[in-house]
N, C-alpha and C positions, 0 to 999 in steps of 0.2 A: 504494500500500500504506500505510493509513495504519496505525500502530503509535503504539500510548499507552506513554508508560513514565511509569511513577508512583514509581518510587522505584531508590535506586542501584543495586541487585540486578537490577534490568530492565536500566537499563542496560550495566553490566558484564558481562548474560549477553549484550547483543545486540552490543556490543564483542567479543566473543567469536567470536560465530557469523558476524556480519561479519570478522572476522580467517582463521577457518577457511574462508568461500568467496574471499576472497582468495587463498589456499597455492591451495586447487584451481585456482582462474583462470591462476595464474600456472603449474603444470603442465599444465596444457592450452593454454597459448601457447610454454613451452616445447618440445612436443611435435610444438606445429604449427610453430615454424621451427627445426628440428633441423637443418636442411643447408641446402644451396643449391637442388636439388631443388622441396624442401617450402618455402623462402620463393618461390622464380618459381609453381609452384601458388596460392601464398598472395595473391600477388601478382595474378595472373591470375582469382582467383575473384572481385576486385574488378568486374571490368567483367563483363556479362552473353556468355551464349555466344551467338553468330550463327551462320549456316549456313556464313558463307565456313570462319569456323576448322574447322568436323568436314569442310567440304571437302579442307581442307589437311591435318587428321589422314589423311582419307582416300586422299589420294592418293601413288604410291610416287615412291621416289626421282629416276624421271625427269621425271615431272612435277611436281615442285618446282624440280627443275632451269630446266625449260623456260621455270617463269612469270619467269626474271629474263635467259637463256642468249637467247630468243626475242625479246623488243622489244629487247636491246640489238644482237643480228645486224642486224638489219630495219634498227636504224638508224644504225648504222653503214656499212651497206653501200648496200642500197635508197634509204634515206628521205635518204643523209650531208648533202644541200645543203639540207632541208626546214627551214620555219621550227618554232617551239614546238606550234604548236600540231595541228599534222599529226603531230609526234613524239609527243607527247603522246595523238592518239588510237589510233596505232600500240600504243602502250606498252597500249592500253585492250586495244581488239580481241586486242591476241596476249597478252593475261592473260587473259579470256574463251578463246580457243583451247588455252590449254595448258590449261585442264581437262580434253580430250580427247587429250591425248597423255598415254600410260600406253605401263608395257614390250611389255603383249597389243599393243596397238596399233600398236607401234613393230615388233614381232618377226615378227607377223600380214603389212605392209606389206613389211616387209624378204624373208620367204618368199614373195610375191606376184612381186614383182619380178626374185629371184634364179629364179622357175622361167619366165618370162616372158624372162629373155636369156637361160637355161639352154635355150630351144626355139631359137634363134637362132643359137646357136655348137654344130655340131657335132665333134662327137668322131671323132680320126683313129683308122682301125682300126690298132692295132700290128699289123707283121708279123715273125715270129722272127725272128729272127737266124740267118746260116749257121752250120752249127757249123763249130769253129773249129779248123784241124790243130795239134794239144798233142804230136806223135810226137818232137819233137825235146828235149822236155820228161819227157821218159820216160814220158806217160803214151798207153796205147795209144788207141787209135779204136775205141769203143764201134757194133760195127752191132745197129742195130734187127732 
């Protein structure tokens, strides 16, 4: 932008006008870190969005769980005597896997299961009970 100023009235008006977009700059950054909120947003709009993060917006509570719940099981348990770098693609693979565990999936599984030992255990028929002599109780013996 090249700008001539030929005399002090030029300049003291653009001293001016530069003074008044400064107030607005500085309420517009105001505005934009008003909380704690709005500066991690502020913060976060520095780096470009990728797909992992709207995967993770995307997915609910238990699979956010799962991506840290999951490689540290496996290797704790499974992997305990494995050197780094087997832990290491453990920690990969079961981050890739927990993108497919969601609650449908977990609930879906869970109802698959439970009717599949529920065909395996059956159910005892109850038989009454004798009815029970109450005569000495004052109350009499009801006949059918």
């Amino acid at each position: 932008m090249d700008l001539s100023i030929t005399n002090i009235e030029e300049l003291q008006a653009e001293i001016a006008r530069l003074e008044g977009v400064k107030v607005v700059q500085q309420k517009a950054l105001g505005e934009r870190f008003n909380g704690p909120g709005a500066i991690f947003n502020a913060v976060l709009s520095i780096f470009p969005k990728s797909a992992a993060t709207d995967a993770v917006k995307k997915q609910d509570l238990l699979g956010i769980v799962s991506r840290f719940v999951l490689p540290l099981a496996l290797n704790k348990t499974l992997f305990r005597n494995s050197n780094f770098i087997v832990k290491t693609l453990v920690g990969l693979a079961s981050q890739k896997a927990s993108h497919y565990i969601s609650e449908d999936n977990v609930t879906g599984v869970w109802g698959k299961v439970s009717n599949f030992i529920g065909k395996f255990t059956k159910k005892k028929d109850k038989k009454p009970l004798p009815p029970k002599d109450l005569t000495g109780f004052g109350i009499e013996k009801i006949e059918d």
